[in-house]
BASEMI-970349 format. One record per residue (C-alpha): residue number from 1; y, z negated, x negated. Coordinates in steps of 0.05 Angstrom, whole numbers, m for minus. Layout:
BEGIN
<atom><pos>NUM</pos><yy>Y</yy><zz>Z</zz><xx>X</xx></atom>
...
This chain:
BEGIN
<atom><pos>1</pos><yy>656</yy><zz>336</zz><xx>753</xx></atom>
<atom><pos>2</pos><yy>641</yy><zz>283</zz><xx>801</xx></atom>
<atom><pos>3</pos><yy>563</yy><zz>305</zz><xx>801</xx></atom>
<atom><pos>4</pos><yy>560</yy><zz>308</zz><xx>721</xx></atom>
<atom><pos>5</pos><yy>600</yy><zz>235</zz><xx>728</xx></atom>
<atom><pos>6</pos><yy>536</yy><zz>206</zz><xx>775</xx></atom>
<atom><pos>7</pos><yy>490</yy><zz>235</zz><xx>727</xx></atom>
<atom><pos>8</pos><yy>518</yy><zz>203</zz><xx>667</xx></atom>
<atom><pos>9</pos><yy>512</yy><zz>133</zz><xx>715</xx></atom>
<atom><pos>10</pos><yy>446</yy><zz>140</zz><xx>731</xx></atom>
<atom><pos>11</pos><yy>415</yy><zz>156</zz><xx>666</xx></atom>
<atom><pos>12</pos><yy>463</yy><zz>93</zz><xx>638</xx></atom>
<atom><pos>13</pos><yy>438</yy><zz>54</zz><xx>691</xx></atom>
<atom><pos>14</pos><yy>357</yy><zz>76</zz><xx>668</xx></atom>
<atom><pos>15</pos><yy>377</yy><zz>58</zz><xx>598</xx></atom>
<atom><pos>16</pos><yy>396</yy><zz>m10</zz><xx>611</xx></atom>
<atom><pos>17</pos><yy>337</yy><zz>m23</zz><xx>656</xx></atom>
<atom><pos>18</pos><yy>288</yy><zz>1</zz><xx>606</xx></atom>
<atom><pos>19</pos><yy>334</yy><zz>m45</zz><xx>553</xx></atom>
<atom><pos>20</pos><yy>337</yy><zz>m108</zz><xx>593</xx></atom>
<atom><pos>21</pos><yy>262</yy><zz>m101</zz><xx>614</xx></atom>
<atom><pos>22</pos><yy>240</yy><zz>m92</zz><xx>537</xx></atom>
<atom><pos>23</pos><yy>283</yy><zz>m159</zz><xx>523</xx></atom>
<atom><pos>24</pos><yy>242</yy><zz>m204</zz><xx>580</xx></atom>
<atom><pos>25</pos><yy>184</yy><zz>m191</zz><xx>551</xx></atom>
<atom><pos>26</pos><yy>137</yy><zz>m172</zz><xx>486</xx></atom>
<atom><pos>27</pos><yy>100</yy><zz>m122</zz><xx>515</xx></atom>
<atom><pos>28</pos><yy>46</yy><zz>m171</zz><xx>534</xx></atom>
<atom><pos>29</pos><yy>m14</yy><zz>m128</zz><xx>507</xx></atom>
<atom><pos>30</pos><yy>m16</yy><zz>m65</zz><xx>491</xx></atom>
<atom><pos>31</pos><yy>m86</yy><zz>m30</zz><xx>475</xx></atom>
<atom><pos>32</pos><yy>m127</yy><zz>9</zz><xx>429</xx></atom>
<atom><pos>33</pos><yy>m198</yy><zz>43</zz><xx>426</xx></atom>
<atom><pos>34</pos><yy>m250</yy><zz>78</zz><xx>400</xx></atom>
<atom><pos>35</pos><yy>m308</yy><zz>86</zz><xx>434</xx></atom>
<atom><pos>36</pos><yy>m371</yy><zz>132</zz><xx>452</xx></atom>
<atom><pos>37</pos><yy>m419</yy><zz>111</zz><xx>394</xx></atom>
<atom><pos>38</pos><yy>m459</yy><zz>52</zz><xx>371</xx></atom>
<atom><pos>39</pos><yy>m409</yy><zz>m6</zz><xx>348</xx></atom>
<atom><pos>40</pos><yy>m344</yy><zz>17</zz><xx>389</xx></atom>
<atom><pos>41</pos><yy>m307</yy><zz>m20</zz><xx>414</xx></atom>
<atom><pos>42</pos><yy>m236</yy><zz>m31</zz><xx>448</xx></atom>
<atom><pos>43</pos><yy>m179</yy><zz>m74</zz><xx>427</xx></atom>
<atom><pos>44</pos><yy>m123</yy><zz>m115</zz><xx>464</xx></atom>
<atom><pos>45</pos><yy>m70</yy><zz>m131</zz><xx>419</xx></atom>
<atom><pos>46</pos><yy>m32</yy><zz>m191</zz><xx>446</xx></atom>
<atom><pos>47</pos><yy>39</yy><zz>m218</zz><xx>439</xx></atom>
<atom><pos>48</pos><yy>57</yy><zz>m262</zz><xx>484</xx></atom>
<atom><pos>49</pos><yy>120</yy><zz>m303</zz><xx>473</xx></atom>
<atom><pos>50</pos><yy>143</yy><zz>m354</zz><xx>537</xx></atom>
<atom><pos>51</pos><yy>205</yy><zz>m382</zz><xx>516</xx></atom>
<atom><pos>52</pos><yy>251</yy><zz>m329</zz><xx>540</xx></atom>
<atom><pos>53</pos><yy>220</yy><zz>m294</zz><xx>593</xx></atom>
<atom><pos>54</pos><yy>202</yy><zz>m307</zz><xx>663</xx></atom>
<atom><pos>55</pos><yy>134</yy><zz>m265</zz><xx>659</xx></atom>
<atom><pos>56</pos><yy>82</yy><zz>m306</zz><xx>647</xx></atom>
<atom><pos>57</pos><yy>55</yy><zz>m363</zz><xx>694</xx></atom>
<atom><pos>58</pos><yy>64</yy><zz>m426</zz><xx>644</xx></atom>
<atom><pos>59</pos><yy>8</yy><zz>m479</zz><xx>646</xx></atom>
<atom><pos>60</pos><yy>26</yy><zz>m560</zz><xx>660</xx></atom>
<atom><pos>61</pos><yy>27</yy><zz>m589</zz><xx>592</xx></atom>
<atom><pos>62</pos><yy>m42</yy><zz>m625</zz><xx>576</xx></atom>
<atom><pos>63</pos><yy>m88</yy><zz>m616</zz><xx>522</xx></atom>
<atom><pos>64</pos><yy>m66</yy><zz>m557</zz><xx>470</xx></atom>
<atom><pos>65</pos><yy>m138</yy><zz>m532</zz><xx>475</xx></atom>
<atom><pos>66</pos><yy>m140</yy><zz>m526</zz><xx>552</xx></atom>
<atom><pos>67</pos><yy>m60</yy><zz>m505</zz><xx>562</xx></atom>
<atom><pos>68</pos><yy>m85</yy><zz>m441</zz><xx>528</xx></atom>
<atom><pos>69</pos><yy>m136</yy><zz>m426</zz><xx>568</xx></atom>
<atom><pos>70</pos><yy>m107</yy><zz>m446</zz><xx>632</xx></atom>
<atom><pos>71</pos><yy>m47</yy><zz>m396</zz><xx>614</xx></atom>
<atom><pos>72</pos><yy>m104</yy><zz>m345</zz><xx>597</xx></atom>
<atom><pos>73</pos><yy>m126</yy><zz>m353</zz><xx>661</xx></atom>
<atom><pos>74</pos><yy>m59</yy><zz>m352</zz><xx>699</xx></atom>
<atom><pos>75</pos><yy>m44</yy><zz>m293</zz><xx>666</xx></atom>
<atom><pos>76</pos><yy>m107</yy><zz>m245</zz><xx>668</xx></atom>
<atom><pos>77</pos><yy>m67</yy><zz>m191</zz><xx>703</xx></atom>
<atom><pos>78</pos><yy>m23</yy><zz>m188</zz><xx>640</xx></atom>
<atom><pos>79</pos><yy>m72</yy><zz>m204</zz><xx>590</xx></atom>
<atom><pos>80</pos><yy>m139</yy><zz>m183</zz><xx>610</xx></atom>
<atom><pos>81</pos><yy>m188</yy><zz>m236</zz><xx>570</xx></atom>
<atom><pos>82</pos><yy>m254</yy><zz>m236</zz><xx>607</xx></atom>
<atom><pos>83</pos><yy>m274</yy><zz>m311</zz><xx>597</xx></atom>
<atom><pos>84</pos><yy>m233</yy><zz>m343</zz><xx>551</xx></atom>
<atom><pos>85</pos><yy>m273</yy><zz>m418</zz><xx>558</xx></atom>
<atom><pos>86</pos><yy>m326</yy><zz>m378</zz><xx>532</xx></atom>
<atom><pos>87</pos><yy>m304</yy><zz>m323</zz><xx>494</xx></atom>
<atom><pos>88</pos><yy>m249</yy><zz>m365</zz><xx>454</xx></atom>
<atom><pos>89</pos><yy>m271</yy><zz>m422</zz><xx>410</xx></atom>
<atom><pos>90</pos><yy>m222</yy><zz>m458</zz><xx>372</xx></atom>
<atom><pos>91</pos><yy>m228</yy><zz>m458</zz><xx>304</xx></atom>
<atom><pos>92</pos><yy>m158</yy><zz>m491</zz><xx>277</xx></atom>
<atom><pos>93</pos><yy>m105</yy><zz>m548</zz><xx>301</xx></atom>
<atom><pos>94</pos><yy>m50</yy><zz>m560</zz><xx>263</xx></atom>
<atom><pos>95</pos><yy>11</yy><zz>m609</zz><xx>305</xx></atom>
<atom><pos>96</pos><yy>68</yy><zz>m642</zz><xx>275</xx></atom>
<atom><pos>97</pos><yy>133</yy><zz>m668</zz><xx>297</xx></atom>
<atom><pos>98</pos><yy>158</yy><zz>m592</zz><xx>285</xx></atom>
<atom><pos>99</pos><yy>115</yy><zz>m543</zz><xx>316</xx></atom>
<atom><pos>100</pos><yy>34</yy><zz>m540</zz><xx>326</xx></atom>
<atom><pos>101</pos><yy>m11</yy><zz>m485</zz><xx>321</xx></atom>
<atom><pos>102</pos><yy>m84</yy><zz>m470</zz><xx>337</xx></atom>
<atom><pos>103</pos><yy>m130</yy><zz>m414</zz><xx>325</xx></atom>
<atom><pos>104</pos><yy>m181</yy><zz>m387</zz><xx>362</xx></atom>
<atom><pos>105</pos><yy>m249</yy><zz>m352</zz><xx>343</xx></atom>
<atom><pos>106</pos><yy>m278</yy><zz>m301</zz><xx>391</xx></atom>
<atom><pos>107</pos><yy>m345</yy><zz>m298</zz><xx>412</xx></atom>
<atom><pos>108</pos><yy>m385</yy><zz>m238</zz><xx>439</xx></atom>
<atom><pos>109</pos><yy>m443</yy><zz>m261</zz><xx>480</xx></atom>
<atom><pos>110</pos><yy>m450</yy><zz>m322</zz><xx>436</xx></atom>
<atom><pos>111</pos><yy>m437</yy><zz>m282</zz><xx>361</xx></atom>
<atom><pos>112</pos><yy>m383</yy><zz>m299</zz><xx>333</xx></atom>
<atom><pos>113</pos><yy>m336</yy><zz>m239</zz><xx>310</xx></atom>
<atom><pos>114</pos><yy>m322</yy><zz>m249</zz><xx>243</xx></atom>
<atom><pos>115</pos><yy>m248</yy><zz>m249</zz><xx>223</xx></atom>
<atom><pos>116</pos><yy>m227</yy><zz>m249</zz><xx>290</xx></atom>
<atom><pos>117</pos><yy>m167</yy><zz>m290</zz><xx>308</xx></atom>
<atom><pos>118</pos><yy>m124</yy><zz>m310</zz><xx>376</xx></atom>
<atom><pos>119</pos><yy>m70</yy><zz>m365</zz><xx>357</xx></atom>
<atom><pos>120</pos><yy>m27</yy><zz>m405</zz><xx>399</xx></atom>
<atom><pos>121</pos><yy>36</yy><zz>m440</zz><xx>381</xx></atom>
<atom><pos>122</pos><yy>62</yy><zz>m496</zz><xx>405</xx></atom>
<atom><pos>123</pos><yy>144</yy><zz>m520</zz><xx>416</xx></atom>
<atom><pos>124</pos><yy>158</yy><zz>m599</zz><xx>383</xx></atom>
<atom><pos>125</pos><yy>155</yy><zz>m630</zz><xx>454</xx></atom>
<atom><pos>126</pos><yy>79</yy><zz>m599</zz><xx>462</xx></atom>
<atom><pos>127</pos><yy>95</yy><zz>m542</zz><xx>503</xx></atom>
<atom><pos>128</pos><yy>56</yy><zz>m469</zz><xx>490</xx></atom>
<atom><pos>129</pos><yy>108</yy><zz>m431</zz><xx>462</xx></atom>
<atom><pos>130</pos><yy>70</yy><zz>m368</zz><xx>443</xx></atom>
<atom><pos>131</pos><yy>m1</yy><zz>m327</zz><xx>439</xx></atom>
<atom><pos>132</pos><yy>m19</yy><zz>m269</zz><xx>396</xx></atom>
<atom><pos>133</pos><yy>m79</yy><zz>m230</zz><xx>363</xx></atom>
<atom><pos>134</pos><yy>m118</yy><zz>m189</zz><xx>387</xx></atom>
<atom><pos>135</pos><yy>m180</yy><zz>m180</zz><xx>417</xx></atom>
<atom><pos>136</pos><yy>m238</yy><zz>m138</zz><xx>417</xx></atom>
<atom><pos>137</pos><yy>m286</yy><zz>m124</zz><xx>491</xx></atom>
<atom><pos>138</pos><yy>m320</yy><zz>m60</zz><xx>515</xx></atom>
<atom><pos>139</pos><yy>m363</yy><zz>m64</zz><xx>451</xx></atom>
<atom><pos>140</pos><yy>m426</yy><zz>m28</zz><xx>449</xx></atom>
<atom><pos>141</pos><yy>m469</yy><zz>m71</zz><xx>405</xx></atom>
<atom><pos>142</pos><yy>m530</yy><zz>m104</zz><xx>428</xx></atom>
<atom><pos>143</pos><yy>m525</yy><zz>m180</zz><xx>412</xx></atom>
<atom><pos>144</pos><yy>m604</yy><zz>m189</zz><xx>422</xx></atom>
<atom><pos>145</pos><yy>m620</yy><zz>m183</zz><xx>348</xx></atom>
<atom><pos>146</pos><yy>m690</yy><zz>m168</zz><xx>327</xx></atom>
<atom><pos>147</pos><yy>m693</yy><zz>m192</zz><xx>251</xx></atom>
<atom><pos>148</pos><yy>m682</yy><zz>m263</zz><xx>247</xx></atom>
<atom><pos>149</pos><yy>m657</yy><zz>m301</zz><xx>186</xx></atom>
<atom><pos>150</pos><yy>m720</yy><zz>m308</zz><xx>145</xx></atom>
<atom><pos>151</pos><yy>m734</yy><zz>m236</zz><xx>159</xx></atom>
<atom><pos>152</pos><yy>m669</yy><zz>m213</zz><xx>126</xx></atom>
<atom><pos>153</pos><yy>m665</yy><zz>m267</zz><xx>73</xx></atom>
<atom><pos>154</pos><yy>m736</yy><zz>m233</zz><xx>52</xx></atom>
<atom><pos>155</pos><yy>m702</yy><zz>m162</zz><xx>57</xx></atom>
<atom><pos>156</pos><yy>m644</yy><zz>m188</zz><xx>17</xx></atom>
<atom><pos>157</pos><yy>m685</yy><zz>m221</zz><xx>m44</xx></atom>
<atom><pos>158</pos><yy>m742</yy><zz>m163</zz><xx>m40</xx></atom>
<atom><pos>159</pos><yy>m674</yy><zz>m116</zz><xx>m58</xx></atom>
<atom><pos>160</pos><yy>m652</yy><zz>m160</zz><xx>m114</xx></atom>
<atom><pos>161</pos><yy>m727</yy><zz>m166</zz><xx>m146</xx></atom>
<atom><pos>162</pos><yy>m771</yy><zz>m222</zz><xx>m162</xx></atom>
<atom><pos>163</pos><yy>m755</yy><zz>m198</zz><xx>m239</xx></atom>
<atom><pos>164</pos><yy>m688</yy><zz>m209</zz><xx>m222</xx></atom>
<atom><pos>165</pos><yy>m698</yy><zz>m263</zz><xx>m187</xx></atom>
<atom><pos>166</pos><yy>m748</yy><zz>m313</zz><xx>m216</xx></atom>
<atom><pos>167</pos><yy>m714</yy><zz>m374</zz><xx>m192</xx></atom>
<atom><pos>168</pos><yy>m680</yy><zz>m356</zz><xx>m135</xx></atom>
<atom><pos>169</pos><yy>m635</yy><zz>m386</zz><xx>m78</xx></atom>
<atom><pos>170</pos><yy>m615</yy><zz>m353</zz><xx>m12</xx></atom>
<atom><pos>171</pos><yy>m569</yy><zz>m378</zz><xx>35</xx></atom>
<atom><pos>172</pos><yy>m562</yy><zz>m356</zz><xx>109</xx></atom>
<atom><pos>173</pos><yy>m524</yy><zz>m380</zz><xx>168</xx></atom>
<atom><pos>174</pos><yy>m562</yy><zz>m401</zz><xx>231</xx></atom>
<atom><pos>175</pos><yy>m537</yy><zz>m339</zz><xx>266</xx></atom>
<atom><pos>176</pos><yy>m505</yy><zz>m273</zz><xx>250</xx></atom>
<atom><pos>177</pos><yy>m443</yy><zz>m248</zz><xx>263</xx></atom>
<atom><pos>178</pos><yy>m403</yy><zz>m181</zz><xx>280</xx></atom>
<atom><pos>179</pos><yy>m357</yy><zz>m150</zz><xx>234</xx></atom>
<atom><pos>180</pos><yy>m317</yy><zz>m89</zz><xx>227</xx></atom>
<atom><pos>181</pos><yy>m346</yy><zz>m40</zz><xx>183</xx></atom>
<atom><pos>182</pos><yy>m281</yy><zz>m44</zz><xx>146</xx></atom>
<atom><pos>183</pos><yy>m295</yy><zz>m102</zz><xx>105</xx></atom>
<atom><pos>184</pos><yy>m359</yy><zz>m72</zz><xx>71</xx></atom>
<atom><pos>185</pos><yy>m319</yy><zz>m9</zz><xx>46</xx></atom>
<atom><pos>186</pos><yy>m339</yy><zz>42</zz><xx>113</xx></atom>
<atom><pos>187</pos><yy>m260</yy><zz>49</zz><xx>142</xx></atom>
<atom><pos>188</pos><yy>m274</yy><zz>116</zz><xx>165</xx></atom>
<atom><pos>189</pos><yy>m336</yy><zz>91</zz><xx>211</xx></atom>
<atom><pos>190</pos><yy>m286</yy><zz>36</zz><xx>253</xx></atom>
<atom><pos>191</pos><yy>m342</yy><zz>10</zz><xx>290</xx></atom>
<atom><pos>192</pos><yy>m373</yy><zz>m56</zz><xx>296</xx></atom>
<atom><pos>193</pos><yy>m437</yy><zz>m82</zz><xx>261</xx></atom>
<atom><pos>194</pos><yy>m480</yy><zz>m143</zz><xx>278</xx></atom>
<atom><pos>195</pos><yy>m498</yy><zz>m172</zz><xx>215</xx></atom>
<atom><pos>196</pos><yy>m533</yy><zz>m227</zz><xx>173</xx></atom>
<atom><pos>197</pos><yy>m485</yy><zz>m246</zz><xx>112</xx></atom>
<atom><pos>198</pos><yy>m529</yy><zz>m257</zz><xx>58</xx></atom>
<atom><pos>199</pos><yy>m518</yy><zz>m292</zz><xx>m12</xx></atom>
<atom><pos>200</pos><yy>m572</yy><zz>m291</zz><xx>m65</xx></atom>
<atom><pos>201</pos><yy>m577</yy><zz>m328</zz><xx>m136</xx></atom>
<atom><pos>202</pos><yy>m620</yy><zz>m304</zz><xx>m175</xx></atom>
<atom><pos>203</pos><yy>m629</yy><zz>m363</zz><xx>m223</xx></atom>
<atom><pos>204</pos><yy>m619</yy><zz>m431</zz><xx>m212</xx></atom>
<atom><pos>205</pos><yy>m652</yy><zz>m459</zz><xx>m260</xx></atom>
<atom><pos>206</pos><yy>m600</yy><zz>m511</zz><xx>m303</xx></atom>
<atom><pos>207</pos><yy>m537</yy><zz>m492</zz><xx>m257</xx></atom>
<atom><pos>208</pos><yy>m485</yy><zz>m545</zz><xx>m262</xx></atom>
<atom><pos>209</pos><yy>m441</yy><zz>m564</zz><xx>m196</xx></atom>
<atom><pos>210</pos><yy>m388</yy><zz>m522</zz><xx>m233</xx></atom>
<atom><pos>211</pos><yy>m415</yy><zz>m459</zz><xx>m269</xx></atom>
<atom><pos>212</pos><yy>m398</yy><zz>m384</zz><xx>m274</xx></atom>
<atom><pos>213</pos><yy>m453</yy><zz>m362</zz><xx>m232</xx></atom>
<atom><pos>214</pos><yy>m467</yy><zz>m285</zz><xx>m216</xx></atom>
<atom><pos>215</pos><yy>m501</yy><zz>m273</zz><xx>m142</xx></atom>
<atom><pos>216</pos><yy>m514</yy><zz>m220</zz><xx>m93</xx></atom>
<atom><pos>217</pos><yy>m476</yy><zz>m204</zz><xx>m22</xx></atom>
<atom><pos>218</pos><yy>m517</yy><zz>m175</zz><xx>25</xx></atom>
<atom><pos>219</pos><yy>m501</yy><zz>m151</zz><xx>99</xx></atom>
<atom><pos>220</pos><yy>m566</yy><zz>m141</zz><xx>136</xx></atom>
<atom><pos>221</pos><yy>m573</yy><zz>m109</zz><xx>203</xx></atom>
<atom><pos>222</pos><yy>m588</yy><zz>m153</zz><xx>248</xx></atom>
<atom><pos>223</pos><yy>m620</yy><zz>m102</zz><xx>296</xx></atom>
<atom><pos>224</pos><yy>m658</yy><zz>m63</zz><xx>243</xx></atom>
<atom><pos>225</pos><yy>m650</yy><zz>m95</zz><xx>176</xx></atom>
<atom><pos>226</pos><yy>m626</yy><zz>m36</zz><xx>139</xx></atom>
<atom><pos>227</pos><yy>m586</yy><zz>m64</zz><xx>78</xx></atom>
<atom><pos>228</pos><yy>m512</yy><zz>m45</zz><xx>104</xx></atom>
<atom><pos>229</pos><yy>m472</yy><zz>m70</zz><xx>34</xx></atom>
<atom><pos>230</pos><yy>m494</yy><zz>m106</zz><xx>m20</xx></atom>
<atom><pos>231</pos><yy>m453</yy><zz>m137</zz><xx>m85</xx></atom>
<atom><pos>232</pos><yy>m466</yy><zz>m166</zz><xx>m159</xx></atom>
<atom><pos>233</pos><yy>m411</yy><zz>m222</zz><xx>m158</xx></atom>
<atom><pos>234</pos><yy>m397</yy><zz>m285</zz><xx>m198</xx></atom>
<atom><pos>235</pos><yy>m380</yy><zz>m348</zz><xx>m171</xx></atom>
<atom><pos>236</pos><yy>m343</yy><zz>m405</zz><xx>m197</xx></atom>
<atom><pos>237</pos><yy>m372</yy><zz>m464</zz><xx>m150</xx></atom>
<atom><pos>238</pos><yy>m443</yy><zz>m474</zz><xx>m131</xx></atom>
């Protein structure tokens, strides 16, 4: 009876353990991955909250901006962000008397990573009250691109014809990005792609500031210029 009695104990006292350990904190980061191929890539999914728990380092208060990367960097062991000063650009502020709020971009060897987001809130009296998002590292994507902008605005309006085209207007950022296959329609790939998001108009001939105007999506590879996605769409704005 006695040894069924101490049993019963310890496995209460495991319980609450586990209970009141689960309570301190959010689990920090917990992690996800896929990986062995071209595009894969591993993700930290971050929830951070430091108002009532004792187990994260907290930074002095200062600039929003820097408090989040100092706490990054206090708390690497935790949350394992490589660089954040260079690897986290921010994107977003937001501070009233109320609360504050920024987000952050991430960058992969200076490529942005499209969609990405790491935001930090802030208490009224300025102090970091919270971080969560996630983020992506081990990827297996070369940033050194070999088509350039010109090179894939050319692949992009070749595609749509000069037929179809015969007063045309590309436009290009200065640099590409990387996005999850997801958002062109290839969910069962889950990999990474470095790509230049394209938009063609075929026609601008007589466009007002404020037509319906119908125009093309590309993605193009950035490291081969295949034509990943492309899309007839119509625009309200030009």
């Amino acid at each position: 009876m006695k040894r069924k009695k101490f049993t019963f104990m310890v496995l209460l006292i495991l319980f609450l353990f586990l209970l009141f350990n689960a309570s301190l904190g959010d689990g920090g980061s917990s992690k996800s991955t896929t990986t062995g191929f071209l595009g894969s890539y591993k993700t930290l999914k971050i929830h951070a909250g430091l108002e009532y728990t004792v187990r994260y380092k907290k930074p002095a208060k200062s600039n929003p901006v820097e408090m989040v990367y100092v706490f990054l960097e206090l708390n690497k062991s935790l949350i394992p962000i490589a660089d954040p000063r260079n690897e986290l650009l921010p994107t977003y502020q937001a501070f009233d008397k109320i609360s504050g709020v920024i987000s952050f971009q991430q960058i992969c060897h200076g490529i942005p990573i499209q969609y990405s987001d790491i935001t930090a809130r802030f208490t009224p009296s300025g102090e970091l009250k919270s971080v969560e998002g996630e983020y992506h590292y081990d990827i297996n994507l070369s940033t050194n691109y070999s088509i350039d902008s010109l090179s894939a605005s050319q692949r992009a309006l070749g595609d749509v014809g000069v037929e179809s085209a015969p007063h045309p207007e590309v436009i290009c950022p200065s640099k590409p990005v990387i996005i999850h296959s997801s958002e062109f329609d290839r969910r069962g790939e889950n990999r990474l792609y470095m790509v230049w998001p394209i938009q063609v108009f075929p026609d601008t001939t007589g466009l007002t500031s404020r037509g319906n105007t119908d125009y093309y999506a590309y993605y193009i590879d950035a490291l081969d210029g295949a034509i990943i996605y492309k899309q007839k769409r119509t625009t309200m704005e030009f």
